[in-house]
C-alpha positions in Angstrom: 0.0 0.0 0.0 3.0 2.7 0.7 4.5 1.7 -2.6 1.6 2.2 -4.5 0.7 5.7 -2.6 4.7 6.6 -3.3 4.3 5.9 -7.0 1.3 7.8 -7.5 2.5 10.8 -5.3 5.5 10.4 -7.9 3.4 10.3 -11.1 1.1 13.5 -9.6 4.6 15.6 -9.1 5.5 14.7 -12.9 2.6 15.6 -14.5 2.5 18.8 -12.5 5.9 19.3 -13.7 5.0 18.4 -17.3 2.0 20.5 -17.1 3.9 23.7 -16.1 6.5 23.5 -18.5 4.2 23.2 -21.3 3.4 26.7 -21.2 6.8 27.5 -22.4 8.1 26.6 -26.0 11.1 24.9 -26.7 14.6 26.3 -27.9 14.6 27.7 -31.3 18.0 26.4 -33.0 18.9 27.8 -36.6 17.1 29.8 -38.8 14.5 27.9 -41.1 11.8 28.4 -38.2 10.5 32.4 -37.6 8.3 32.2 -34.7 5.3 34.6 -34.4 5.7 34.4 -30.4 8.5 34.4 -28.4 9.5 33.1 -24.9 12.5 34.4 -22.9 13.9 31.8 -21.3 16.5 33.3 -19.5 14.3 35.2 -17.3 10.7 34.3 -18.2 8.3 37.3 -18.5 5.7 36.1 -21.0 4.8 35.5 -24.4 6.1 38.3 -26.6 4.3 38.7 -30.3 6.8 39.6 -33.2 5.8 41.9 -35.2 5.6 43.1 -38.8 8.7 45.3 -38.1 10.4 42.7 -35.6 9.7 44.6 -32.8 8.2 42.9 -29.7 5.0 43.0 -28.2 4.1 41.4 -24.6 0.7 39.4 -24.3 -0.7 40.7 -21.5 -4.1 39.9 -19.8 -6.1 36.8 -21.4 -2.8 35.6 -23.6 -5.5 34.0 -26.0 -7.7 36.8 -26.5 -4.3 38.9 -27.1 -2.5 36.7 -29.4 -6.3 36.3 -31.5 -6.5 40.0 -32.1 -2.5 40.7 -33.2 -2.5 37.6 -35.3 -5.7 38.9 -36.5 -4.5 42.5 -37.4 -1.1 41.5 -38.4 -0.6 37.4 -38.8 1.6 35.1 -38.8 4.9 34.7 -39.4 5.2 31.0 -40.2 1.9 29.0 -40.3 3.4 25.5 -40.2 1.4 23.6 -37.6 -1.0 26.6 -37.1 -4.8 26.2 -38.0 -6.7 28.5 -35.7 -5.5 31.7 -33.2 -6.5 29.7 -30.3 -3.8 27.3 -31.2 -1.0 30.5 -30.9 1.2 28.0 -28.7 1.7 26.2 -32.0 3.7 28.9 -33.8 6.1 30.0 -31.2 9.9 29.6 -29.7 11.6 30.0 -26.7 15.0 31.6 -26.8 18.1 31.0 -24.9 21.8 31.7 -25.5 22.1 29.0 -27.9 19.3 30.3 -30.0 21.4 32.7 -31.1 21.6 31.2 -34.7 17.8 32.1 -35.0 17.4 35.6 -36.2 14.2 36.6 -34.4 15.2 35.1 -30.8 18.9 37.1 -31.8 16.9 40.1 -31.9 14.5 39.4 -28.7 17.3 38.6 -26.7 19.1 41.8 -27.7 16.1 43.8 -27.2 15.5 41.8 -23.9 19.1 42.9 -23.0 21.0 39.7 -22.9 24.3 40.1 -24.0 
């Protein structure tokens, strides 16, 4: 009975952790993918919207409702994977040092300050 209550208090704490990292995207590496949306993941602030220009805008209140009304206004960057604006998480990167070789998280991290 103690084993079975430790292995489902183990599988509960990984699928919280699962669940909470699943908010952020995953490293961009190279340059053949230009995400519409952005995630720093050096110091993680938020879902940031590139725009037209390349400059960055943060989601802020309802994420959705945001990224539905920019992508609606200005669209998308790349739409591989992407079918509706509810499904925003689709066409996004995180960005870390080594994304570097990605233009668009070389200019959020820049603009986000990291040197």
């Amino acid at each position: 009975m103690k084993n079975k209550l430790c292995l489902l208090c183990l599988g509960a704490i990984l699928l919280v952790g699962l669940l909470s990292t699943a908010a952020y995207a995953g490293p961009c590496r190279g340059n053949g993918w230009q995400p519409t949306f952005v995630h720093d993941l050096i110091t993680p602030d938020g879902p940031y919207y590139v725009m037209p220009n390349g400059s960055f805008v943060k989601l802020q209140g309802n994420w959705t409702n945001h990224a539905c009304n920019l992508i609606r206004s200005n669209g998308v960057r790349n739409s591989r994977g992407f079918t509706t604006c509810n499904e925003y998480t689709r066409i996004q990167c995180g960005c870390d040092p080594a994304s570097r070789s990605n233009a668009t998280c070389n200019n959020f991290l820049r603009f986000k300050g990291h040197r």
